[in-house]
N, C-alpha and C positions, 0 to 999 in steps of 0.2 A: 234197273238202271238203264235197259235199252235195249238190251241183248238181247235177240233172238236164238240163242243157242239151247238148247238141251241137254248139252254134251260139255259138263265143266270143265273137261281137260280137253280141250277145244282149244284152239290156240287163237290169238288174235293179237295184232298189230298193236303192239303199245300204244304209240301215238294215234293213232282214232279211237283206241279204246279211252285214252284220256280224255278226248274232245268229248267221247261221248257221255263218260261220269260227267263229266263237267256242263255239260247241258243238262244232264238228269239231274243236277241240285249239288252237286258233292263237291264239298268246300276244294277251292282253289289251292288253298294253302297245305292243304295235307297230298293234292294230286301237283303239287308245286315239287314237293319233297322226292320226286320219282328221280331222282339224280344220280350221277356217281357217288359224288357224297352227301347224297339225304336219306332220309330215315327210309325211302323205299331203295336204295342201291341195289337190294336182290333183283327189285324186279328191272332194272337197267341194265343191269349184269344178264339175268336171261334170257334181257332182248337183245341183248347185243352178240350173244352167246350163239341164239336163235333167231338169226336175218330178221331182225326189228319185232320179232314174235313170243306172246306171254303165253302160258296159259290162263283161260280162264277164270278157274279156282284160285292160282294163285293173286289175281289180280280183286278178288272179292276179300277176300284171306285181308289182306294189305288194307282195303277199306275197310272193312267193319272193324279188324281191330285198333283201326286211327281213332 
């Protein structure tokens, strides 16, 4: 997808991690759903949880099984 990490529980900034699926091809509509009330709410809850920060894994997690 973009990421240069190694380290899946690696934390990374919601918001550019979105920009960056979203350049790397991954449908807009399912990285649309990242919301309070969209089907990704966990991962908006962990960023919010976590100064705007996901982890990694969680954020792969969320895409493949879209």
């Amino acid at each position: 997808m973009g990421f240069n990490f190694t380290n899946l529980l690696s934390q990374v900034y919601l918001k550019e991690a979105i920009d960056t699926a979203s350049k790397a091809g991954i449908d807009d509509v399912i990285l649309g759903q990242i919301t309070e009330k969209g089907i990704g709410s966990d991962l908006f809850l962990e960023a919010f949880q976590c100064d705007g920060k996901v982890r990694l894994r969680n954020l792969a997690a969320y895409i493949f099984i879209q």
